[in-house]
C-alpha positions in Angstrom: 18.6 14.0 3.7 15.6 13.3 1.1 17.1 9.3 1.2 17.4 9.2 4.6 13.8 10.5 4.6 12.7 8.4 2.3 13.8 4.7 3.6 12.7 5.6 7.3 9.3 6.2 5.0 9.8 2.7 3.7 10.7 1.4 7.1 7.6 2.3 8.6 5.7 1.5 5.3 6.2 -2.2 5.9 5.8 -1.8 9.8 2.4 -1.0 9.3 2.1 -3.3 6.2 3.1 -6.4 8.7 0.5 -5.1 11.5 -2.6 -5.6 8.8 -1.1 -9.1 7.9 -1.1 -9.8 11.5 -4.0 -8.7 13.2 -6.7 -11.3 12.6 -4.3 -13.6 12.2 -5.2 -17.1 13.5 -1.0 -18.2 12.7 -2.3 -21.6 11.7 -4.2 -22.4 14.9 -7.5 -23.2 16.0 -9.2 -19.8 17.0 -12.0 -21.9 18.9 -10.1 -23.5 21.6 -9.1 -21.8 24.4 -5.7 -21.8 24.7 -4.9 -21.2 21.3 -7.3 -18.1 21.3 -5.1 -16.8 24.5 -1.9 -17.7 22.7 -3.3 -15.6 19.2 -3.9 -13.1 21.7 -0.6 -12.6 22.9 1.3 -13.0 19.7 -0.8 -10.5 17.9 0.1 -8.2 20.8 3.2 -8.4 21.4 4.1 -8.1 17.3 1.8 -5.7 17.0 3.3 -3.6 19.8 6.9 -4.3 18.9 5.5 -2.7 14.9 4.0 0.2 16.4 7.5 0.8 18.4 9.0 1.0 14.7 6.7 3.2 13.3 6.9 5.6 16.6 10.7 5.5 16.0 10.4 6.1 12.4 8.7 9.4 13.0 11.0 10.1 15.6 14.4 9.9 13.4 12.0 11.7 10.7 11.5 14.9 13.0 15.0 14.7 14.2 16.0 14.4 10.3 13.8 17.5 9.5 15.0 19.5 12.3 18.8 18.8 11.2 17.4 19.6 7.7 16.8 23.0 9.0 19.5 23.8 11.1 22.1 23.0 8.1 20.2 25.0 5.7 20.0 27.9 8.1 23.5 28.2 9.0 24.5 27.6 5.4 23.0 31.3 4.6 
């Protein structure tokens, strides 16, 4: 259980490691026009979303790991 609970750590270690290198991220364009301000926008978004879902579901299989922890260790005594 501890190295299960340590690489879903890991996981969500570089989930939110990705989400700093991305958010002010310009990806190579040119922040100033319009349209590729708008398309930063949505990138940033959408990755920064779909990195958030990981770290949400990191914690989730964490407390479901814990819990399992617990119920094993109980009916073991």
């Amino acid at each position: 259980m501890v190295e299960a609970d340590a690489g879903l750590a890991k996981i969500k270690a570089a989930a939110k490691q990705y989400a700093g290198m991305i958010d002010g991220n310009d990806f190579g364009l040119d922040a100033e026009d319009p349209k590729n301000k708008k398309i930063i926008a949505e990138a940033t978004k959408i990755m920064l979303d779909g990195l958030k879902e990981i770290q949400d579901n990191m914690d989730e299989w964490t407390s479901r790991m814990d819990k399992l922890d617990k119920m094993l260790t109980s009916m073991s005594h």
